[in-house]
C-alpha positions in Angstrom: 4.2 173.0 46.8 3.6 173.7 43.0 1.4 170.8 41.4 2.9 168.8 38.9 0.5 169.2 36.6 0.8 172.5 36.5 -2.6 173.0 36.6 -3.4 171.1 33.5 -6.8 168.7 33.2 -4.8 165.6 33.3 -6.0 162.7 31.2 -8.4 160.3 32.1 -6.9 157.4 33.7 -8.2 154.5 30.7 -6.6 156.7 28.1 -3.2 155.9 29.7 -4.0 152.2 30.7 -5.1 151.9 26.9 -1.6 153.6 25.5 0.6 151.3 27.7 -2.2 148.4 26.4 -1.2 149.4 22.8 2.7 149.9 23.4 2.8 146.2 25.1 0.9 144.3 22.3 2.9 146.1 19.5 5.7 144.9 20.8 4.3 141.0 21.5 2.6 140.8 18.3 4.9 143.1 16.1 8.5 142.6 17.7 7.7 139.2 19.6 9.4 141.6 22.6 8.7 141.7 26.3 7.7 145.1 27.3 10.4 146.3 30.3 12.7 148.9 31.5 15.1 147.0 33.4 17.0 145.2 31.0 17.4 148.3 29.1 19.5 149.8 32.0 21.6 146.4 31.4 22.4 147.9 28.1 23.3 151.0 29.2 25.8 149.5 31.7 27.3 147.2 28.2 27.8 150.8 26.6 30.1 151.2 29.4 31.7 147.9 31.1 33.5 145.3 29.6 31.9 142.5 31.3 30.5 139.1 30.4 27.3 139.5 32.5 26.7 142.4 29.8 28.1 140.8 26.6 25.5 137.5 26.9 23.7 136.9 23.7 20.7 137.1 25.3 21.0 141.3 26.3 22.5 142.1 22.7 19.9 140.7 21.0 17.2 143.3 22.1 19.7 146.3 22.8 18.6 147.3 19.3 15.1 148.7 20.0 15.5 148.8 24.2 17.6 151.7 24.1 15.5 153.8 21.9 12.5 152.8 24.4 14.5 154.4 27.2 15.7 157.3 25.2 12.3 157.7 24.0 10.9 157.7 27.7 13.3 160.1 28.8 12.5 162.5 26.2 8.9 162.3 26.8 9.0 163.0 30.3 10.9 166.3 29.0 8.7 167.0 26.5 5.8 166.6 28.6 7.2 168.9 31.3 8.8 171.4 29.3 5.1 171.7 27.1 3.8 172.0 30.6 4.9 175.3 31.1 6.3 174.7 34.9 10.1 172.6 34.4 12.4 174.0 36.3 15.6 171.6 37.7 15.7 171.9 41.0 17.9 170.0 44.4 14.4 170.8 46.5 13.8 167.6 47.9 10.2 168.6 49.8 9.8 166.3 53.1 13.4 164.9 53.2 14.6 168.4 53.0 12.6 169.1 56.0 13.1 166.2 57.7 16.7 165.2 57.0 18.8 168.1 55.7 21.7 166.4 54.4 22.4 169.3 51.6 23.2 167.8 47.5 25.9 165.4 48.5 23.3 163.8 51.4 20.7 163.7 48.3 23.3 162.4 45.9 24.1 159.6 48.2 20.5 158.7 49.4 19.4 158.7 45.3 23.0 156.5 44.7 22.0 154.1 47.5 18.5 153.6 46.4 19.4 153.5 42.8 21.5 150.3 44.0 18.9 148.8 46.4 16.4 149.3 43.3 18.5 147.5 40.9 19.3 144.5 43.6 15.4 143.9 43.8 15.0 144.5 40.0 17.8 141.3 39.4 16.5 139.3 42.4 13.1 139.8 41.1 14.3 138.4 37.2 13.0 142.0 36.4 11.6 145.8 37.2 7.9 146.9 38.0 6.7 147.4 34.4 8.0 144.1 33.1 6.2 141.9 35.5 3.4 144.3 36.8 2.3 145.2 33.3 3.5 142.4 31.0 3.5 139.0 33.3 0.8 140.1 34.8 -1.7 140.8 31.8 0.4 137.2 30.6 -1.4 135.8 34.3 2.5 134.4 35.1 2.9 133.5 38.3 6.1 134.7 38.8 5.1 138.2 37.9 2.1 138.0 40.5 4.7 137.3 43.5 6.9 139.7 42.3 3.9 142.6 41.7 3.0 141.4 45.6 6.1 141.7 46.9 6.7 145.0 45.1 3.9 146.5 46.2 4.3 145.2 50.2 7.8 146.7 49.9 6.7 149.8 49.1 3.3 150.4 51.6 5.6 148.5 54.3 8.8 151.1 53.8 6.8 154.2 53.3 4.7 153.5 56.5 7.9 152.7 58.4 9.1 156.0 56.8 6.5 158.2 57.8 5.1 157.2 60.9 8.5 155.7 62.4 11.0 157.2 61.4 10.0 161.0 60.7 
């Protein structure tokens, strides 16, 4: 399996702890804004759905720079992997491909269902990983500790259950 790197020197690991350092104080200091990814997919959905969960003043009021964040995200992952040398779309799914088989409308429906159980935890959780695991966290709030904790058990709990149960 290709690497996804490409073979590029990655960079060093304090380079990218000190850009998403920068990007989160800008925005407390410049934009008094909470740095997080979850509410932007909130504004997405108001682009969309006529709904009064999505018309709150609370979500319109930072729709204005959340949505270029996301764009801007999007783009760079792009950018990165198209200045890479190695993007190539592709349905090859590695392990579950191997494992499970279900063909693109198995993968469709396994991405849709996670998608869903992703944003359930992201609401019940009053936010996504990067909110509380970079911004409560570095803000020593409680709630974002729990969260962080309960993200991370999640995920070492699942992908042993995955891996050494399951396949």
């Amino acid at each position: 399996m290709p690497l996804i790197m490409n073979g590029l020197t990655p960079i060093h690991w304090a380079v990218g702890g000190a850009g998403i350092a920068a990007v989160t104080l800008t925005l407390l200091f410049v934009g008094n804004r909470r740095l997080g990814v979850s509410t932007g997919f909130e504004d997405l959905c108001a682009l969309v759905l006529d709904q009064p969960y999505f018309r709150r003043p609370s979500l319109r009021a930072g729709s204005g720079w959340r949505l270029p964040l996301l764009a801007g995200m999007v783009l760079g992952g792009v950018l990165s992997a198209v200045l890479g040398g190695g993007w190539e779309p592709t349905w090859a799914l590695g392990t579950f491909d191997t494992m499970i088989g279900w063909g693109p409308a198995g993968k469709v429906a396994w991405m849709f269902v996670g998608g869903l159980l992703i944003g359930f935890g992201t609401r019940l959780a009053g936010g996504c990983t990067s909110g509380h695991g970079i911004f409560g966290l570095s803000n020593l709030e409680l709630p974002s500790l729990i969260a962080t904790v309960s993200f991370m058990a999640a995920g070492v709990v699942f992908t042993n259950l995955l891996y050494r149960v399951i396949l």
